[in-house]
N, C-alpha and C positions, 0 to 999 in steps of 0.2 A: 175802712172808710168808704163810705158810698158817693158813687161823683153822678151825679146827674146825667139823664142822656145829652143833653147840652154840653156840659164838662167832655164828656166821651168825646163827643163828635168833636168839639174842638183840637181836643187833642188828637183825631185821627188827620185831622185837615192838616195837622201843623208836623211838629217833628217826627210824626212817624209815616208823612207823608213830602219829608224833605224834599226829592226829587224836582215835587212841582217847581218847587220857588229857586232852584238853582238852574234849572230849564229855562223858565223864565228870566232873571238876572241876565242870562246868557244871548237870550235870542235878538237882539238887534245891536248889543257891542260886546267885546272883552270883559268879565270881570277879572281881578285879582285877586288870589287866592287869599292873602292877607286879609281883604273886606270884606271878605263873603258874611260869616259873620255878624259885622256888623250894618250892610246893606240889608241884610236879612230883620234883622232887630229895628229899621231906618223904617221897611215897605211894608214890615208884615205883622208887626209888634211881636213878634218872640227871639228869641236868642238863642238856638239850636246848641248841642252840643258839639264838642269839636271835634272828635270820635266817630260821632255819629255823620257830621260832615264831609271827613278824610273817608270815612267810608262810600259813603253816598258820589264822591266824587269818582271815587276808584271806580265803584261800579258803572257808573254811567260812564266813564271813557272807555270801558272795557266795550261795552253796549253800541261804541258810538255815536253818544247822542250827545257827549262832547269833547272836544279837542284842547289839547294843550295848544297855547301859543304863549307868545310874551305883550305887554301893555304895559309902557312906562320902564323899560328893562325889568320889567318884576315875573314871575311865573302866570298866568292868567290860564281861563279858560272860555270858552264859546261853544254855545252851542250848536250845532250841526243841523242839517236838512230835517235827519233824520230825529235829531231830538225837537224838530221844530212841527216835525208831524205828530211826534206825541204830543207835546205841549198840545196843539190844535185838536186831539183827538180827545182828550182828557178834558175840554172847555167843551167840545160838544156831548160827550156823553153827561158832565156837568148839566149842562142843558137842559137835557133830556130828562133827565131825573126831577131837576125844578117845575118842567113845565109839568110832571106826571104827582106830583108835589101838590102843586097850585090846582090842581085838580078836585 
């Protein structure tokens, strides 16, 4: 089946670029591991896999770029300095790309 370059690129923005959106969720409170999920499906209209989530979380707390703590006695996480510099690094090379785009 053939998916459009539009189809492609969406789907490269979205679940196989989870990272973003959990960087994000993170950078100015706690989420809860429980909502991830469904915050994600609330902000971003897709609904990630749960696999691909438990992964993506592993990874990035191995990384540093975020931390366990707790939120409402429940498990949570937050993102870090350093995941808050990626976040910011990934919206300007974003950028950069649009305005070479709009070109």
């Amino acid at each position: 089946m053939f998916r459009t370059p539009l189809k492609r690129f969406k789907d490269y923005t979205k679940e196989k670029n989870l990272w973003i959106y959990i960087l994000f969720l993170g950078k100015d409170q706690e989420f809860i591991i429980d909502n991830i999920k469904g915050k994600i499906l609330e902000k971003f209209d897709f609904l990630p896999n749960s696999f691909r989530v438990q992964k993506v979380l592993y990874r990035l707390e191995q990384g540093e770029y975020i931390k366990k703590g707790k939120f409402k006695s429940k498990k949570a996480f937050i993102t870090t300095e350093k995941g808050k510099e990626e976040l910011q690094n990934l919206i300007s090379c974003t950028e950069e790309l649009l305005d070479k785009l709009k070109k």
